[in-house]
KEKE-3310 file (N, C-alpha, C; in steps of 0.2 Angstrom, whole numbers, plus 5000, padded with zeros to 4 digits):
npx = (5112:5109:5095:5087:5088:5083:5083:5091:5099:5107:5114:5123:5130:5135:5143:5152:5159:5167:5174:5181:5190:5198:5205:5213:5220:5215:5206:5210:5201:5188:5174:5159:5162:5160:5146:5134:5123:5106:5101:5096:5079:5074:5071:5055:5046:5031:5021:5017:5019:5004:4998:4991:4996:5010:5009:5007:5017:5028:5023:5021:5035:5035:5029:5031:5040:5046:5061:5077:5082:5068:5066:5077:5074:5062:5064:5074:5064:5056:5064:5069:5057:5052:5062:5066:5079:5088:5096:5109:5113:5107:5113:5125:5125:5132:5129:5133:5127:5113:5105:5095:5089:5087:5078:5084:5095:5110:5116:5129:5135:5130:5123:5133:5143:5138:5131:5115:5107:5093:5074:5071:5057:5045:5038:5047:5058:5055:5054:5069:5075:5069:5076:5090:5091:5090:5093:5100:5113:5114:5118:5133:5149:5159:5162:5164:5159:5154:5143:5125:5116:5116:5123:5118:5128:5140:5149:5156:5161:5164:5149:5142:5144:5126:5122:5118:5111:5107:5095:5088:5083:5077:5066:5058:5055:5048:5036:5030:5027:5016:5008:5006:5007:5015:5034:5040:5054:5069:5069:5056:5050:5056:5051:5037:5038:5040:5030:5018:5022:5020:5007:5001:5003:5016:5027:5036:5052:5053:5054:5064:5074:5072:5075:5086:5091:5100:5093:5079:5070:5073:5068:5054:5053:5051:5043:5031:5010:5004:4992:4978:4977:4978:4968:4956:4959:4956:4942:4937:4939:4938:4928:4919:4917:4915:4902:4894:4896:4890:4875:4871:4873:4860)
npy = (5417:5402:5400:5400:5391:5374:5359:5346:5353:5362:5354:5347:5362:5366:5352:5355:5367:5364:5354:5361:5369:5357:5356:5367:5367:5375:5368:5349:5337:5331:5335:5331:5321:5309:5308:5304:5310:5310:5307:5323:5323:5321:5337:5343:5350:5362:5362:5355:5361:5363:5353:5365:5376:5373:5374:5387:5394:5391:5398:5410:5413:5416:5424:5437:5445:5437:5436:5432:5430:5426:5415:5408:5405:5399:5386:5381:5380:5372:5359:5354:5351:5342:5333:5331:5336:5340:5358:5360:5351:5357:5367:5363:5358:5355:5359:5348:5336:5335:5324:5328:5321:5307:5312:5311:5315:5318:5315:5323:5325:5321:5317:5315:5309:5300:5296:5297:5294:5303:5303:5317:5322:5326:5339:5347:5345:5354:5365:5368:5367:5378:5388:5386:5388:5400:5409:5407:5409:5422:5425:5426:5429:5425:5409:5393:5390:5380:5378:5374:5384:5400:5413:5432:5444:5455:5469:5466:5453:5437:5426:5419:5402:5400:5404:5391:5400:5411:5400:5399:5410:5410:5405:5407:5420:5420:5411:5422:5430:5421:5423:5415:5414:5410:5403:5397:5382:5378:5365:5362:5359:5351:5339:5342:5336:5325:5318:5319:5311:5301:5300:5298:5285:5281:5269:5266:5262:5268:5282:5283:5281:5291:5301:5300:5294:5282:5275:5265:5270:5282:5288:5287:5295:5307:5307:5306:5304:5316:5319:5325:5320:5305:5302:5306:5298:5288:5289:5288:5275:5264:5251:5252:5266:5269:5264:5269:5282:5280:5277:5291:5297:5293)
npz = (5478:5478:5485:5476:5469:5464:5473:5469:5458:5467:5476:5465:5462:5474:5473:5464:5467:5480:5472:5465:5474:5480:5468:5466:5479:5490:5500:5505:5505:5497:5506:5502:5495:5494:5493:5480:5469:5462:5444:5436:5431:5415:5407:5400:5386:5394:5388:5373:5354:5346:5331:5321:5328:5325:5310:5312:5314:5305:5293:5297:5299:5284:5280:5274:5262:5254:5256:5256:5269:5275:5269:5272:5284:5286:5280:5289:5301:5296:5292:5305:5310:5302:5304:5315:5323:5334:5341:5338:5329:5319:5317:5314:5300:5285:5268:5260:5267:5262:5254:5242:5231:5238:5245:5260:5275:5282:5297:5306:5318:5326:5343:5358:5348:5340:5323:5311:5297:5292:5286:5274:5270:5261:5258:5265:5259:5245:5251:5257:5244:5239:5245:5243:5230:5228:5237:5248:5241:5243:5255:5255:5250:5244:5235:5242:5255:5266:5277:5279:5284:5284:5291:5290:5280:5286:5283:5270:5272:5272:5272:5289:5299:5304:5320:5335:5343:5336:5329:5339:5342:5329:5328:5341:5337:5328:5330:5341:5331:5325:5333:5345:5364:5372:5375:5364:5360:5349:5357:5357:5347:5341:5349:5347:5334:5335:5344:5337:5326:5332:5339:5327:5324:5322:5323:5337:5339:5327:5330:5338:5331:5323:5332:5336:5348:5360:5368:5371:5382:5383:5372:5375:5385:5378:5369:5376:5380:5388:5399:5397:5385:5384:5391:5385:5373:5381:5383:5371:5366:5377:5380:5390:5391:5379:5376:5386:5380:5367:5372:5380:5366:5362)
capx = (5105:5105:5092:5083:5088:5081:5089:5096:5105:5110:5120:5128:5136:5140:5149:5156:5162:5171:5181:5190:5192:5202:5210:5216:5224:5213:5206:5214:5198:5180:5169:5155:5166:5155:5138:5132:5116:5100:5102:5092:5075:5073:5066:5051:5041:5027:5018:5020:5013:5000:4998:4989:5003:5016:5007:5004:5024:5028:5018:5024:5041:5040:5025:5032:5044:5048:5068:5083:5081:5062:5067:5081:5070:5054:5068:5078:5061:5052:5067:5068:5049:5053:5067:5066:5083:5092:5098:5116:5114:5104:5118:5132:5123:5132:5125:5135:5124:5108:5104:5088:5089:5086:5075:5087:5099:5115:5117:5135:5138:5125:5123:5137:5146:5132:5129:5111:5102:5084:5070:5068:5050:5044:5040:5055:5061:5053:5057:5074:5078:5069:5082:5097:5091:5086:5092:5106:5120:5115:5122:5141:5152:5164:5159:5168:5158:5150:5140:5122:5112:5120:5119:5118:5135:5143:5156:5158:5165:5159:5143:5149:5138:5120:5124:5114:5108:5103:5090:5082:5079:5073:5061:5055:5051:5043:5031:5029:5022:5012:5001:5007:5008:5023:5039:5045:5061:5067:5068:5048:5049:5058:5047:5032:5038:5038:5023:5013:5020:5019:5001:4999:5004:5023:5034:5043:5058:5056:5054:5070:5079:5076:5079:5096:5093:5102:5090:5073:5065:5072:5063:5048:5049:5052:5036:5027:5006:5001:4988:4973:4976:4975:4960:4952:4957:4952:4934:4932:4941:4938:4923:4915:4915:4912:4895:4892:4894:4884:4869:4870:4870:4854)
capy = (5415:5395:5397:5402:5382:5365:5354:5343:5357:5364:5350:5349:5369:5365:5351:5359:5374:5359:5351:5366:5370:5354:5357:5373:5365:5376:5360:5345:5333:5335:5330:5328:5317:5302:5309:5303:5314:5307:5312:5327:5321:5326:5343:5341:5357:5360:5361:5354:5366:5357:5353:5369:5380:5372:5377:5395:5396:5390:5402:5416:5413:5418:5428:5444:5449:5431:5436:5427:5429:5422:5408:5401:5405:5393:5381:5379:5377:5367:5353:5354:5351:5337:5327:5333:5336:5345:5363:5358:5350:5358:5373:5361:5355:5355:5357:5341:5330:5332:5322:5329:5316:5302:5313:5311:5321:5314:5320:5317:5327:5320:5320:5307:5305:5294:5302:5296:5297:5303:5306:5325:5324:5331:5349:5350:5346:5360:5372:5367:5368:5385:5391:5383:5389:5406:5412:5405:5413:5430:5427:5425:5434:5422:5403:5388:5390:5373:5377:5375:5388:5403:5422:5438:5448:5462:5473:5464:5448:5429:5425:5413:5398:5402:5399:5388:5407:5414:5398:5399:5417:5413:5400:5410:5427:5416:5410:5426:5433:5417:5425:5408:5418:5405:5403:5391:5384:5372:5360:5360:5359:5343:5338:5340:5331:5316:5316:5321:5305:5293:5300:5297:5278:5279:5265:5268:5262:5272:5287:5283:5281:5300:5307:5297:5291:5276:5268:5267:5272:5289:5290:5286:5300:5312:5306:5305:5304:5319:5316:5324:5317:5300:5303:5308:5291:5282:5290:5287:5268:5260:5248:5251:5273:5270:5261:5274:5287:5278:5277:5296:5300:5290)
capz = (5475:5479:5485:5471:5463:5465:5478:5465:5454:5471:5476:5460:5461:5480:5472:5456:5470:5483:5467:5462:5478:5478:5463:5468:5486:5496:5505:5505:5501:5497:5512:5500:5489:5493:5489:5472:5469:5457:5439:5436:5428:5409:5408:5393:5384:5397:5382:5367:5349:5340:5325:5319:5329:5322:5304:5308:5315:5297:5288:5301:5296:5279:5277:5273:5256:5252:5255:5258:5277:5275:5264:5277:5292:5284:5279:5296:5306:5292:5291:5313:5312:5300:5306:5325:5325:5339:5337:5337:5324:5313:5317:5310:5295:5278:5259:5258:5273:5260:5250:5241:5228:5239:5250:5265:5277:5284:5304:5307:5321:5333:5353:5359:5342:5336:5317:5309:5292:5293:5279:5275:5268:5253:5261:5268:5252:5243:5256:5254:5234:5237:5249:5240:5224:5226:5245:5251:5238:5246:5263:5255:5247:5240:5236:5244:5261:5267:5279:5274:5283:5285:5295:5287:5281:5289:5282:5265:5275:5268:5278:5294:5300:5306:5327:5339:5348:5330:5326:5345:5340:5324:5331:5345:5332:5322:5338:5342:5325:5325:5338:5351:5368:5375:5373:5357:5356:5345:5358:5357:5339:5341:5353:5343:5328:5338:5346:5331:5324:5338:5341:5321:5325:5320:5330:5346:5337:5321:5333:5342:5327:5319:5336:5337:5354:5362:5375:5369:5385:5384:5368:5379:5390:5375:5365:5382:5380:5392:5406:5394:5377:5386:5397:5379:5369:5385:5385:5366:5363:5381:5380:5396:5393:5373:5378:5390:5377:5365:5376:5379:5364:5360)
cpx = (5104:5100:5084:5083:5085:5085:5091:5103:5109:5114:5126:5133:5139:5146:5152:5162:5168:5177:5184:5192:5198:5209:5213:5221:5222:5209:5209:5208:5192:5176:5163:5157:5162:5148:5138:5124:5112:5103:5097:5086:5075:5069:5061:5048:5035:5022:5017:5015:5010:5001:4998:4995:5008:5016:5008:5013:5028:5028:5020:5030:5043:5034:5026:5033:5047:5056:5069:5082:5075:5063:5071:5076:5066:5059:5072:5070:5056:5057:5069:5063:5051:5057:5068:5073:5085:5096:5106:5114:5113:5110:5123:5130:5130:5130:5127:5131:5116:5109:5095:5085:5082:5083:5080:5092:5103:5117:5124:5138:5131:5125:5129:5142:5144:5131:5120:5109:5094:5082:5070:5061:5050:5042:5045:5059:5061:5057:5064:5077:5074:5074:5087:5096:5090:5087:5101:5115:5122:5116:5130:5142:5157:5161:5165:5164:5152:5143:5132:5117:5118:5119:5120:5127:5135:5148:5160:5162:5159:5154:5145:5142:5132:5122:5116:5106:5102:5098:5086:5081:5074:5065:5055:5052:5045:5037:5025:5023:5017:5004:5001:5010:5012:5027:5041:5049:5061:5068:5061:5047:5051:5054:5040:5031:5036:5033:5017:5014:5020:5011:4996:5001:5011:5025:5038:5048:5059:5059:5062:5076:5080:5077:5084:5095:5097:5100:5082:5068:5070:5069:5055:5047:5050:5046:5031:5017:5003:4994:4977:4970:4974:4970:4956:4952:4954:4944:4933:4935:4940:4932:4919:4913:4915:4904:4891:4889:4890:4878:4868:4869:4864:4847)
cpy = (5408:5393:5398:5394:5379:5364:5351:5348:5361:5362:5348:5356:5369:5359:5352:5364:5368:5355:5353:5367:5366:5354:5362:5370:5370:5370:5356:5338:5336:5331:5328:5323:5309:5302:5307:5307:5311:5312:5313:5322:5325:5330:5342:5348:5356:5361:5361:5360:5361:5360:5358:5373:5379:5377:5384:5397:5396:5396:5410:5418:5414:5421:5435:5442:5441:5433:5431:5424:5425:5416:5404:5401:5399:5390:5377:5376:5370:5359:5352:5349:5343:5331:5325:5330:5342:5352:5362:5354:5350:5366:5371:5356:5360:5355:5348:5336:5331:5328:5320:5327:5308:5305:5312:5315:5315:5316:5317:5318:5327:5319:5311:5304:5303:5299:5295:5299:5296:5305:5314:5325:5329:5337:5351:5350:5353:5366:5374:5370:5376:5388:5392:5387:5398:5412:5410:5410:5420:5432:5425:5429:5432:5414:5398:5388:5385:5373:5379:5381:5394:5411:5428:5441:5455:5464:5470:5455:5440:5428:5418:5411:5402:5400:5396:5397:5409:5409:5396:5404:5415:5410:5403:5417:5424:5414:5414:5429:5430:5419:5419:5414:5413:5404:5397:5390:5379:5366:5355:5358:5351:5337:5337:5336:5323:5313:5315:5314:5300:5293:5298:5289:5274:5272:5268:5268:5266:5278:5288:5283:5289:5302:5305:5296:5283:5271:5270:5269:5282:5291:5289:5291:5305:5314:5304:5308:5310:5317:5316:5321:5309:5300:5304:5301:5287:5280:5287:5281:5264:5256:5250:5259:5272:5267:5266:5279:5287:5281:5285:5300:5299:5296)
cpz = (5475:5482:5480:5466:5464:5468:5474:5463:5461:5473:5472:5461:5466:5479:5468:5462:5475:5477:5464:5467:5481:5476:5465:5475:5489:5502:5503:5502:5501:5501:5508:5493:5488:5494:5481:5470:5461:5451:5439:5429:5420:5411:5399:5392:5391:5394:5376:5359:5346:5333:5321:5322:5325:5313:5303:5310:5309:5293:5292:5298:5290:5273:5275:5262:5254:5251:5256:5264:5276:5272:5269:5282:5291:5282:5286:5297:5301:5293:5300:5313:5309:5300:5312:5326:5330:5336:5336:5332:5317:5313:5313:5304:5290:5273:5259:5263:5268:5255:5247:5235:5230:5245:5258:5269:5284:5292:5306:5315:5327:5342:5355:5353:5336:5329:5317:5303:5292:5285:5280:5275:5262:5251:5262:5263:5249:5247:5256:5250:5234:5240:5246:5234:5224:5234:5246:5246:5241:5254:5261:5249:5241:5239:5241:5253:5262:5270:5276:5275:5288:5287:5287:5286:5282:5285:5276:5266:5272:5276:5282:5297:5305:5316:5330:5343:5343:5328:5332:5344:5334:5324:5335:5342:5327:5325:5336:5336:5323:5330:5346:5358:5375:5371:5372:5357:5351:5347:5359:5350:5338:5345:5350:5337:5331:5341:5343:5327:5328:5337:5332:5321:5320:5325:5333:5342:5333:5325:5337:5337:5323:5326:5338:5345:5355:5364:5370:5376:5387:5378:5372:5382:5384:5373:5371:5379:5385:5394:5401:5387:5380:5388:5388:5375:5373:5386:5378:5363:5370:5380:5386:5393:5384:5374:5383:5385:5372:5367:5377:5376:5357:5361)
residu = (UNK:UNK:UNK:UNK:UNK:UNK:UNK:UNK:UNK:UNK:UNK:UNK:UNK:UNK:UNK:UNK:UNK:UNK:UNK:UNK:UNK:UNK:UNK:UNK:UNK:UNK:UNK:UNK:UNK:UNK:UNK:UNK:UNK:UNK:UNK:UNK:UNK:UNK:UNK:UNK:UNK:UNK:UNK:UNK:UNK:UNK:UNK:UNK:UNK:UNK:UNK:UNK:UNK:UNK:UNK:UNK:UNK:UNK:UNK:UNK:UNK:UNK:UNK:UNK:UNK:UNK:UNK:UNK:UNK:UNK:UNK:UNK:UNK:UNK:UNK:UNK:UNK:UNK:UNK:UNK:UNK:UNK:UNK:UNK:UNK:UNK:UNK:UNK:UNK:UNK:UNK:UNK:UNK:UNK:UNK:UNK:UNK:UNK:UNK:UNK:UNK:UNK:UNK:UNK:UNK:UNK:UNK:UNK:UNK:UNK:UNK:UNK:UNK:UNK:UNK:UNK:UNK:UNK:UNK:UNK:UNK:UNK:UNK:UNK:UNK:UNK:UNK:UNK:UNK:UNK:UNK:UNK:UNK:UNK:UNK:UNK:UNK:UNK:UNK:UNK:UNK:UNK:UNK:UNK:UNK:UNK:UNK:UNK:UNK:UNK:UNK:UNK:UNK:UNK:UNK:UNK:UNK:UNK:UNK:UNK:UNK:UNK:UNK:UNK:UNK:UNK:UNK:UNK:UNK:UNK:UNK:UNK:UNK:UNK:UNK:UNK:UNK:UNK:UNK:UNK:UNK:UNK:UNK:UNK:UNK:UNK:UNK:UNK:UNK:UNK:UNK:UNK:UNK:UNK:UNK:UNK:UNK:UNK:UNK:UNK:UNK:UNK:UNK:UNK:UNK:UNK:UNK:UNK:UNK:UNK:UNK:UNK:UNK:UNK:UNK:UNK:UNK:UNK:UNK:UNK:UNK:UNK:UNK:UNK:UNK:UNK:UNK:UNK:UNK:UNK:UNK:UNK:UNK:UNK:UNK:UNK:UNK:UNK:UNK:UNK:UNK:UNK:UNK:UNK:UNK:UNK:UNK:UNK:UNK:UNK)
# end
């Protein structure tokens, strides 16, 4: 089926297949041992939800019976939306990483090592203290369990961390009931939080600092302007096509 891949990732698995091959001593060296192939371009949502989407995914997630389950759902994707954390990270959250005192949340187990403290927001707060208060004890059976968002229990057994699988389901059901006719994950969630404040006239830097990047120009291509939101500020801020649109609509 390689030829079902991109030439980049192709190159990669014929050389992933030549280095154990290696390792094993059925060859003796790798011929393509002295190729270095481009690193794969960030892959981006090919469309990010707006503002209103994002609103009615919200409001999906916990439009029924106001349970338990609805309460963590609209809590995970509210505090995602809110901090534009990565789903690894929002899987290995602890009670103890908030601090909804001082409005903030401690990310320890970041991409690379890197830990960072972001703002929650003061919906994400709420949403929150409704969770915690009123939701969260009825996924355990016994207390002393840290993690903070937590699956469902089976078979009388203490409820065991929420996984990375179960909050791209919850994300993607939540979409889905929103009536969004593409598929959500919650790397588009993280993804939209940033663009929403960039294009709100956040700073590059603040921006790179809640999504724990390193380099500031890979925050650049995260929070990237697509083709026609620029062509739209262009028409309605350049002088030459604001004087235009004037006069037209004289």
């Amino acid at each position: 089926a390689l030829h079902r891949v991109a030439q980049g990732q192709r190159l990669r698995i014929i050389g992933d297949f030549l280095r154990w091959l290696v390792e094993h001593h059925v060859i003796l060296a790798n011929p393509f041992g002295w190729i270095r192939a481009k690193p794969l371009p960030k892959r981006l949502p090919a469309r990010i939800p707006t503002e209103s989407e994002i609103e009615r995914i919200l409001a999906a997630a916990s439009s029924g019976t106001r349970s338990d389950i609805e309460r963590r759902n609209r809590a995970i994707i509210e505090l995602m939306y809110s901090t534009a954390m990565r789903i690894a990270e929002a899987a290995s959250l602890d009670t103890t990483d908030l601090d909804l005192t001082a409005g903030t949340l401690f990310i320890r187990h970041g991409k690379g090592g890197r830990s960072r403290v972001v703002p929650i927001g003061r919906t994400a707060t709420t949403t929150l203290l409704d969770y915690l208060q009123h939701a969260r004890s009825g996924f355990m059976q016994k207390p002393g369990v840290t993690a903070l968002f937590l699956a469902a229990t089976h078979c009388g057994t203490t409820g065991q961390r929420l996984s990375k699988a179960s909050i791209r389901e919850i994300v993607r059901e939540a979409a889905r009931k929103a009536g969004i006719d593409r598929r959500i994950n919650p790397h588009a969630i993280r993804h939209a939080c940033a663009t929403h404040m960039l294009r709100a006239g956040a700073d590059l830097r603040h921006i790179q600092q809640l999504l724990g990047h390193s380099r500031i120009d890979t925050t650049e291509i995260y929070t990237h302007v697509d083709a026609t939101d620029l062509a739209n500020v262009h028409a309605r801020t350049h002088p030459r096509c604001r004087s235009n649109n004037e006069h037209r609509n004289r």
